[in-house]
Each structure stands twice: as structure tokens, then as C-alpha cells.
C-alpha positions in Angstrom: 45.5 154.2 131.1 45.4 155.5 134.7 42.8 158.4 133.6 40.4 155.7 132.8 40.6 153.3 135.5 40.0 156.5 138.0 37.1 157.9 135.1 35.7 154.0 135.3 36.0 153.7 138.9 34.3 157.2 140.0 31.3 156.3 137.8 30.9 153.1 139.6 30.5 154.5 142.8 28.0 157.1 141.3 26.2 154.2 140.5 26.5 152.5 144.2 23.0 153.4 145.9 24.2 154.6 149.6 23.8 151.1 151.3 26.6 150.0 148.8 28.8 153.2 149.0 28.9 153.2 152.9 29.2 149.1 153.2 30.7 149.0 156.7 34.5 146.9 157.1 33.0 143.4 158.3 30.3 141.8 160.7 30.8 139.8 163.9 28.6 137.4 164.3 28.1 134.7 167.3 25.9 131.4 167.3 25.2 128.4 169.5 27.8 126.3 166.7 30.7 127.6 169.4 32.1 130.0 166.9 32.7 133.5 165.8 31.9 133.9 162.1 33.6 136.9 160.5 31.7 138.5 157.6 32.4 140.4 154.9 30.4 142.7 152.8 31.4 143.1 148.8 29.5 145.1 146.7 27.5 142.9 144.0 25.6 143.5 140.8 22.2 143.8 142.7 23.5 144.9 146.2 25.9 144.0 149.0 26.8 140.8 149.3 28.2 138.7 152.5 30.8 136.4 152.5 32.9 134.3 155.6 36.5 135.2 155.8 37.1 133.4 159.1 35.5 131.7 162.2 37.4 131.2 165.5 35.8 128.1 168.2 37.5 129.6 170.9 35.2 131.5 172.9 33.4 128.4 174.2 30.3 126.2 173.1 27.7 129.0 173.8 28.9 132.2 172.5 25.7 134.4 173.4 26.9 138.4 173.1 29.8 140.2 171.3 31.0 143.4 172.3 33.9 145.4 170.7 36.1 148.0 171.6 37.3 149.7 168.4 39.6 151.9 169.4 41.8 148.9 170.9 40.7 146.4 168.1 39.9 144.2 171.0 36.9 142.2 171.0 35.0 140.6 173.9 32.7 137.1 173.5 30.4 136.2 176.5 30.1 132.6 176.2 26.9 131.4 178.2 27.9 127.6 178.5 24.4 126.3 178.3 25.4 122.8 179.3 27.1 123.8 182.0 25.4 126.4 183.3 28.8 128.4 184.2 30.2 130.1 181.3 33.5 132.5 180.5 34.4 135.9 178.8 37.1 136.0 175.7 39.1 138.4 174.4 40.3 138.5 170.7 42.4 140.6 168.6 40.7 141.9 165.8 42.6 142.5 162.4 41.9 144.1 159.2 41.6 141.1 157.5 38.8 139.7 159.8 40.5 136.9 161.7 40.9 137.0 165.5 43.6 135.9 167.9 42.8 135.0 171.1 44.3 137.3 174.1 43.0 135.1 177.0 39.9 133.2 178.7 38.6 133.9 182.0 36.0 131.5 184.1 33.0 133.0 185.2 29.8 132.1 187.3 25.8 131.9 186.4 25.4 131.8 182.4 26.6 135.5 181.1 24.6 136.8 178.4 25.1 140.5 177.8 28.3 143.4 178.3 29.1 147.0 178.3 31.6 148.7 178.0 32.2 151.2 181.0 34.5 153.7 182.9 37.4 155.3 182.4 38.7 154.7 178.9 35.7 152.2 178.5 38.4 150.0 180.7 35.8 147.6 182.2 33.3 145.3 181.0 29.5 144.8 183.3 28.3 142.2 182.7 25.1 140.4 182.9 24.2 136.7 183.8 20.8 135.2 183.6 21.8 132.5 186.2 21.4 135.5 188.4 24.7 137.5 188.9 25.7 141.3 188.0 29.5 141.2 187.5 32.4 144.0 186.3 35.6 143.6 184.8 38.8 145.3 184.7 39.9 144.8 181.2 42.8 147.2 181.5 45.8 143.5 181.3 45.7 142.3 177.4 44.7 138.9 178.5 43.0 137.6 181.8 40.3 139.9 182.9 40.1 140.7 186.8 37.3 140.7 189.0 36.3 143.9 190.0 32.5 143.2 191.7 29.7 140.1 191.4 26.9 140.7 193.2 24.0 137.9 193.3 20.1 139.3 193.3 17.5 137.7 195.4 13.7 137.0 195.1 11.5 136.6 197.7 9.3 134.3 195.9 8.5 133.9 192.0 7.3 135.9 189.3 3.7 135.8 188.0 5.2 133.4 185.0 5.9 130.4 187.2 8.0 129.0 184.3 10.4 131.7 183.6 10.1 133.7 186.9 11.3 131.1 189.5 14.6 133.3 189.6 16.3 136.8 189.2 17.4 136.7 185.3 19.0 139.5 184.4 19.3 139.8 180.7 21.2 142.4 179.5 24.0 145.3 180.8 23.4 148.7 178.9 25.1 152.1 179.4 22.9 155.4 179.5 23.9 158.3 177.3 25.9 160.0 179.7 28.0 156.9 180.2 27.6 157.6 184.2 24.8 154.8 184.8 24.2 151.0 184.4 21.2 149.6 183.4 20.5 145.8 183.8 16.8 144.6 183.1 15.8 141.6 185.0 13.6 139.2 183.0 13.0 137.3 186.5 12.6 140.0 189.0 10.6 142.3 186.6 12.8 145.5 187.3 15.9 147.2 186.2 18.7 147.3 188.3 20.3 150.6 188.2 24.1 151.2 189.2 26.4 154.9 189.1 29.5 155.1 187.8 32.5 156.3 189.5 34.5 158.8 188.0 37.6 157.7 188.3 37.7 153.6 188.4 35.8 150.9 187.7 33.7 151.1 191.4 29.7 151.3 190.4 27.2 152.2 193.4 23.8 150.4 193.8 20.8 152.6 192.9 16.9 152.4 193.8 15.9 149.9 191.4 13.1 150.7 188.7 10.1 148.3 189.3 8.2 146.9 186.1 4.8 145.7 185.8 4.8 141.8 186.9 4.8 138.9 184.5 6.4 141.6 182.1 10.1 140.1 181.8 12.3 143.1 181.1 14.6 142.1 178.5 16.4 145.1 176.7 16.9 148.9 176.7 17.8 151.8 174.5 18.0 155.1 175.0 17.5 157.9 172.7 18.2 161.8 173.3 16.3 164.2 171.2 15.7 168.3 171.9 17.8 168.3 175.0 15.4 165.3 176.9 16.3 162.0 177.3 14.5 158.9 176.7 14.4 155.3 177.5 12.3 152.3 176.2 12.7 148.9 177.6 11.0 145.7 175.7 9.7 142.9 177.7 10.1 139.2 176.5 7.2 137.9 178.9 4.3 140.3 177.8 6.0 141.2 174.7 5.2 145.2 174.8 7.4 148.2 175.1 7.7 150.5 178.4 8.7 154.3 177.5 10.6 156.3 180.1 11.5 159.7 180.4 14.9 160.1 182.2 15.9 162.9 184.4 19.1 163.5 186.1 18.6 164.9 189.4 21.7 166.6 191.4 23.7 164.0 189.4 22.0 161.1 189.9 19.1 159.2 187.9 15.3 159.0 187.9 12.9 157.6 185.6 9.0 158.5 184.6 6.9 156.0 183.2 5.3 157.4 180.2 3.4 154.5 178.6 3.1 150.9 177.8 2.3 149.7 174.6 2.7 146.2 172.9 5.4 145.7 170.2 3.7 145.9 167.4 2.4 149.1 168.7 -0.5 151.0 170.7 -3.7 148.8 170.3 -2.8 146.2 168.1 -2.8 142.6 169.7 0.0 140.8 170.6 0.3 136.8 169.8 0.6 135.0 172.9 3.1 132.5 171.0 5.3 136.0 170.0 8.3 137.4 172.4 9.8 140.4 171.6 13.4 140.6 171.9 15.7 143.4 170.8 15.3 147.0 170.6 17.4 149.8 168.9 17.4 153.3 168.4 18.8 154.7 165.2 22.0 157.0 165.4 19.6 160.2 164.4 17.8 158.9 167.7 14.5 159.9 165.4 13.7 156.0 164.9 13.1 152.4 167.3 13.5 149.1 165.7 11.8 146.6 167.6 12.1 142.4 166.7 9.2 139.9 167.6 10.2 135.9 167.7 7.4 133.6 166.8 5.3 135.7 164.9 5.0 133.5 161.4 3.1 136.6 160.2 5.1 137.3 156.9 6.5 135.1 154.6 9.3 136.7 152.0 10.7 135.1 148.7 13.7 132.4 149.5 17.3 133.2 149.3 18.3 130.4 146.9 17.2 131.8 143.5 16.7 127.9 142.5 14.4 127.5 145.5 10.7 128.3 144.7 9.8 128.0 148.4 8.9 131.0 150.5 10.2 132.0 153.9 8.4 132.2 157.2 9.6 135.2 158.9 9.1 137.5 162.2 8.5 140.9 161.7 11.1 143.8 162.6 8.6 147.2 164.2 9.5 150.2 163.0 8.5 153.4 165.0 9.0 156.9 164.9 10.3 159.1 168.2 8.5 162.3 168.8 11.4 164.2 170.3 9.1 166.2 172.7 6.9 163.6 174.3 8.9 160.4 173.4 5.9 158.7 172.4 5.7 155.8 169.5 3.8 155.8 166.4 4.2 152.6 163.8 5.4 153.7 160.8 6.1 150.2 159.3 6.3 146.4 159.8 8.5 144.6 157.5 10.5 141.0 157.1 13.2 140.3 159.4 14.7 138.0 156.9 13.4 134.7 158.4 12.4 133.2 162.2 13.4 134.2 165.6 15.4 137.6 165.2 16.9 137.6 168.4 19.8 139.9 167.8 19.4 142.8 165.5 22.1 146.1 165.0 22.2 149.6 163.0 25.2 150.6 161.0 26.3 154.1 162.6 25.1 155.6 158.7 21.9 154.2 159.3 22.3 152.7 156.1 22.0 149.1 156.7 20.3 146.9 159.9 21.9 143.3 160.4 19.7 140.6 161.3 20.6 137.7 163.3 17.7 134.7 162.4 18.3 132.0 165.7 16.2 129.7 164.1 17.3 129.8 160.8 21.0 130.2 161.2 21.3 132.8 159.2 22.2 136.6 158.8 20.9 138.9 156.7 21.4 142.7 155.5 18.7 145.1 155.4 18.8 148.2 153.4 17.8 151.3 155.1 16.9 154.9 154.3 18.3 157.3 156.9 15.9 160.3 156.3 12.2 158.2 156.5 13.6 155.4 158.5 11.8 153.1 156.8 13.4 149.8 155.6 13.5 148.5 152.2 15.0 145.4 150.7 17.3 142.8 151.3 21.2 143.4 150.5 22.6 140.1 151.2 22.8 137.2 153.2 24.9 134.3 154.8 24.1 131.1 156.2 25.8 130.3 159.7 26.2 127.4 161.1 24.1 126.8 164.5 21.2 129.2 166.6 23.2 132.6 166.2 22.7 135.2 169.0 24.2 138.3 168.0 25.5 140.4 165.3 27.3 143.7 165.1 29.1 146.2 162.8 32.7 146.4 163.0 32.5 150.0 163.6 
């Protein structure tokens, strides 16, 4: 009997296409509700499924970015606090059956929106706000987080975009390859902030800044290292295009050659002055760049209900391809992002599956993806969760 449970079983996951066969643990995902939804992934009939397994409301009422830290099960929710204006960091213990306990809470100033992990032991958390602050964390006590640096940027006078420019709004903290620099675009200020890493503690030094054209609104990087060179692309909200960079590390420290600037649906092809690109990714191969575009309307896609003859409206997702000597862009497709406003997008470390975050449509959806053309191809499941969600990741 034994024999043909393991014959029975085997065959089934011969017949699994890879997206099912490599079907990551579970999905994080945060939304404006004031809850973590944990997902599940089971394979289906047709496909990978998604199913809720437990929510937590204890981040705060504006959960806006989720970062993990496997390798301690620990994950970290940046709550923006949009009434307030303030906002906090939480820390949760994750467990293999997808609920999470809460570790602690700690206060912080001017709406945080993004986090890294950094340092020694990936120990602290920088952190970005778009009130106007750049702040780090010592994350090394289990609960309450401890103030390590907040530094406050300065403009002289507005951006180009007097509605969105009145201010410094940095948008996002990333981490460069090496793991030695901090990169924080400022959607207000319209440059990057750059920061070293100390080698031993949490300390991070002030760099030259990187200036971006005005009116742009940097919003997010990703990096991508290919045939020993190292490149950066940066999407801007404001003039919804994407900036390539070529980065070189000179006597230990960083610098950065502008190599084009395109718009994000590519090089010569228009961009909607109602559309605002928003996240960017580089695939694990570092061969392919995902881009997302809010406000589009340009697609519309069959609706999830199967009892609902009503199409979707939905933004597009880019798809590019990297040439590994110059790091320029080429379109290779533009496909469904499962619905409107894809703010928050990420890549299973296969490169099997993308998971889509839809703000406006409260909803999250799986994309199937072939690692060797890049390309995406159809939808492997979906959930609907409850208010504007803001990000998603792979428990990986």
C-alpha cells in the first residue's frame, strides 16, 4: 500500500508544471485595513491557489512595507500612520504555520514607508520616511528597537511639481550588492541619498548625493550585477521613466554614471500623463527588470469569479531584458498585472512566480513565470484582501 501512495505521489509531481513544484512556504502581505494577511499557496487542479491562514492588526492602521529576516524568523512592519502623520516599526515572530506574534512596537517620527536590512548580521534596519527623515535601527534586543541615527533633509525651496515637491520625501531604503552602501531615493528632493556602511556596527557615513533630473520623483531602485559590472536603475513616480546607472566602486567607496533615461514602458513609447510608475525589480538571474505602472487602464483581463462575466481593468507590469555589457533596456513584453494600481510587486528567488499587490483593488495575485525567457505567462491564483494593500513578499 505504501509502494503506491509513493508511485501515485511521484507522478503527481511529474505532472506539477515548475510554478507548482517550487510553490514558495507563504506570502506576507500588508494593506491600509491595519493588518498583516498571511497567505498560503496549495497546489490546485489548474494551478496554485491562495488561501488566508491568519491576519494580525497589530502593526498599526497604516501598514505600508514588510521586511523579513529569515534566518531569525523575525519580521519587521513599517506602519506609516496616515492620520497621524507619525507612524511606528513592529516586530513579529514568524512560524511555520503562518501566524505572527508580536515581539514589540517602537514610536517613530515623519510617516516611514520603506526598510533594509543592514550591517553586521543584517542587525539593523534604515529606514525611510516620506515626512522627511532617514532613520537606523539597532534590532539586535527581541523587542523594542533602539535608535541608532535620524537625520532630517532640507530643501531650499520646492520641486518643479509644486504638488508633490513642497518637501524632501524620501521613498524607499535599498542596500547595493555589496551590502556596504545605502541608497534612499527622494521623491521630493529629486536625488538619491547615498550613505557607507561601517564594517563593524551599525554607524553609516553621509555620501555626495546623486542628483536626478527635476520634476522626476525618484521612487525605487534595483540593482543588478552581470559579467563582473554592476548596474543600477531607479524608477521615478513623477515623470514615470526609468534612469540606468552604471556603478563603480572607487578605492572603496561609490560612484555612479548616468547611462540613459527612458520612460517605463520603454525607449520611445509615450508615457500617460495620468500613469506613475512605481516598483522595480530585477530577477535573481539579474538577466530581467520588472517594472509596474499605476493608472494605466490599458489592459483589461478576464474576471476572477468564474460566475462573473465582467472583465478587469488592469495596469500593465514592463518586462525588459538586461544586456549584461551595456546595461541597457530592451521591452520584451507588457502583460496584466492582475488588476489596478500595482504598487508593490516581488520575484520568488526561483523566478518562478511574481506576486502582485493591486492597491486599488485589494487584491493579490500570482503570476506564473518562466525563468529562462523571463517572460510572464498566466495567472496562478489569487486572494482578495481587505483594504489598499502596499506590499507583498515571499516568505523566503
Amino acid at each position: 500500500m505504501l509502494d503506491k501512495i509513493l508511485t501515485l505521489t511521484f507522478t503527481l509531481l511529474l505532472l506539477l508544471t515548475p510554478a507548482q513544484a517550487a510553490a514558495p512556504d507563504m506570502l506576507y502581505v500588508s494593506s491600509y485595513s491595519g493588518k498583516i494577511t498571511t497567505l498560503v499557496p496549495g497546489v490546485l487542479e489548474k494551478g496554485v491557489g491562495l488561501s488566508k491562514v491568519s491576519s494580525t492588526d497589530e502593526c498599526g492602521a497604516s501598514p505600508s512595507w514588510l521586511t523579513l529576516n529569515r534566518a531569525n524568523s523575525t519580521l519587521f512592519c513599517i506602519n506609516e500612520d496616515l492620520a497621524s502623520g507619525k507612524g511606528s516599526i513592529s516586530s513579529f515572530k514568524t512560524s511555520a504555520k503562518g501566524s505572527l506574534t508580536s515581539l514589540g512596537k517602537t514610536d517613530t517620527t515623519g510617516s516611514p514607508v520603506s526598510g533594509v536590512l543592514y550591517g553586521p548580521g543584517k542587525s539593523g534596519l534604515a529606514v525611510a520616511h516620506y515626512g522627511g527623515d532617514f532613520t537606523t535601527w539597532d534590532l539586535s534586543s527581541s523587542g523594542k528597537l533602539a535608535l541608532v541615527l535620524n537625520e532630517t533633509y532640507h530643501m531650499d525651496k520646492p520641486g518643479p511639481n509644486a504638488d508633490r515637491q513642497k518637501g524632501p520625501h524620501p521613498h524607499q531604503a535599498s542596500l547595493d550588492p555589496t551590502g556596504k552602501f545605502i541608497l534612499v531615493p527622494d521623491l521630493g528632493a529629486d536625488k538619491i541619498h547615498v550613505y557607507a556602511v561601517a564594517s563593524d556596527s551599525l554607524k553609516v557615513k553621509c555620501l555626495p548625493s546623486v542628483a536626478v533630473k527635476a520634476g522626476s520623483g525618484p521612487r525605487h531602485v534595483a540593482f543588478a550585477v552581470r559579467d563582473g559590472k554592476t548596474f543600477m536603475y531607479l524608477v521615478t513616480e513623477l515623470s514615470s521613466s526609468i534612469i540606468g546607472y552604471e556603478v563603480a566602486y572607487p578605492s572603496g567607496s561609490i560612484g555612479f554614471k548616468e547611462l540613459f533615461n527612458i520612460g517605463a514602458h520603454g525607449a520611445d513609447k509615450p508615457v500617460s500623463k495620468t500613469a506613475y510608475a512605481s516598483e522595480v525589480v530585477v530577477s535573481p538571474d539579474a538577466k530581467f527588470l520588472l517594472v509596474s505602472s499605476r493608472g494605466d487602464n490599458s489592459l483589461t483581463i478576464p474576471n476572477f469569479d468564474p460566475n462573473n462575466s465582467t472583465s478587469i481593468t488592469s495596469d500593465p507590469i514592463i518586462n525588459f531584458s538586461i544586456d549584461g555589457k551595456t546595461g541597457k533596456l530592451s521591452v520584451i513584453q507588457e502583460t496584466a498585472s492582475g488588476g489596478r494600481f500595482p504598487r508593490h510587486f516581488s520575484v520568488n528567488k526561483a523566478g518562478t512566480l511574481v506576486a502582485v499587490g493591486l492597491q486599488k483593488d485589494s487584491r493579490v495575485v500570482l503570476i506564473k513565470r518562466d525563468p529562462q525567457s523571463g517572460k510572464l505567462g498566466e495567472f496562478a491564483g489569487h486572494a482578495n484582501v481587505a483594504g489598499e494593500i502596499s506590499s507583498v513578499i515571499f516568505d523566503e
